[in-house]
N, C-alpha and C positions, 0 to 999 in steps of 0.2 A: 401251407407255406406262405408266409408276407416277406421274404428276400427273393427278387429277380436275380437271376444268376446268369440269364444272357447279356452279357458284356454291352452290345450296344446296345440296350434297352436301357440296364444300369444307367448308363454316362447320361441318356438324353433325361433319363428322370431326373438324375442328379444335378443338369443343366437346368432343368425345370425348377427343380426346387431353389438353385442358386438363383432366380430370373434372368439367366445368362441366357440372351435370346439367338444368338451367334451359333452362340455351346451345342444349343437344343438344332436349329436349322442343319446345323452344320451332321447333326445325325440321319439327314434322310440323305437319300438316293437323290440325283437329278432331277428323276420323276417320280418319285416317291408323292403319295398324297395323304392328306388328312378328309378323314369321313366322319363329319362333325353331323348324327342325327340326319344322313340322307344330303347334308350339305358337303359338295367336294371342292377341296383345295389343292389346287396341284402345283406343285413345284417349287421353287424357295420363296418368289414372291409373294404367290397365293397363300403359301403357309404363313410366310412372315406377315402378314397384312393379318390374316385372320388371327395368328397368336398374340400379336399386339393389341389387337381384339378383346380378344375373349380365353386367354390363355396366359401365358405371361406380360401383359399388358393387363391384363386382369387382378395381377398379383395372385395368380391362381399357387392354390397349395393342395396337396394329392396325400392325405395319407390312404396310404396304401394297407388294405384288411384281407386281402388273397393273391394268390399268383400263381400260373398254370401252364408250365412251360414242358417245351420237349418236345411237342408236338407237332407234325409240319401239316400245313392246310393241304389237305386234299386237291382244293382246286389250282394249288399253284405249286404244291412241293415247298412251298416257302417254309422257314421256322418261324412258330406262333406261339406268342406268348401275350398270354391275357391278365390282365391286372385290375383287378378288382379295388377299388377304393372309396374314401367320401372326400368328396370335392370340394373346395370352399375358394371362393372367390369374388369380386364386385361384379361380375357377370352371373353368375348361374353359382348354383350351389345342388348338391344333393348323391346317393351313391350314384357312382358309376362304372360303365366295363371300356376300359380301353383294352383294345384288338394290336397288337403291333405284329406287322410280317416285315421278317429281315432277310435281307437275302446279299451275302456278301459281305457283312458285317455295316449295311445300311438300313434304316428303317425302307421298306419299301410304301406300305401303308398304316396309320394311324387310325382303326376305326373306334368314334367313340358311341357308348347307348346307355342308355339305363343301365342299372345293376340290379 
């Protein structure tokens, strides 16, 4: 499957794609973080600093080539949905596996790795 079907996952990608960086923050939790390769971002600031970054600040673009949802993490009961893609952007390039746990209808966590 390459369609997301969990609703806030949808919009933040969609915000992503649009470079709507408001759109995209406005998807996590309070405490919600980004797990950039063992690097943590936590909270709107940290997020926002780092996606202006290396994220949509990057003009980063996601096509997306998997998606693996329904599942809830074991360690937190959250809903996980994993999205497989190739990355391209003026920061970094190449596949990747973005982790998203939502809980609430908020992104809680953002983890990204290799694909």
């Amino acid at each position: 499957m390459t369609e997301v079907q969990n609703t806030t996952v949808k919009n933040a990608l969609g915000r992503l794609a649009a470079l709507d960086e408001e759109g995209f923050l406005d998807a996590f939790a309070p405490n919600g973080f980004v797990d950039d390769w063992g690097s943590i971002y936590r909270g709107r600031a940290e997020i926002d600093a780092w996606s202006s970054r290396e994220l949509i600040g990057a003009r980063g673009v996601l096509t997306v080539t998997g998606v693996d949802e329904g599942a809830m993490a074991p360690e937190s009961g959250q809903e996980r949905v994993v999205v497989i893609g190739d990355w391209r952007s003026s920061f970094a390039n190449g596949p990747s596996r973005f982790e998203f746990l939502v809980v609430d209808g908020l992104i809680s966590s953002m983890t990204i790795r290799a694909a």
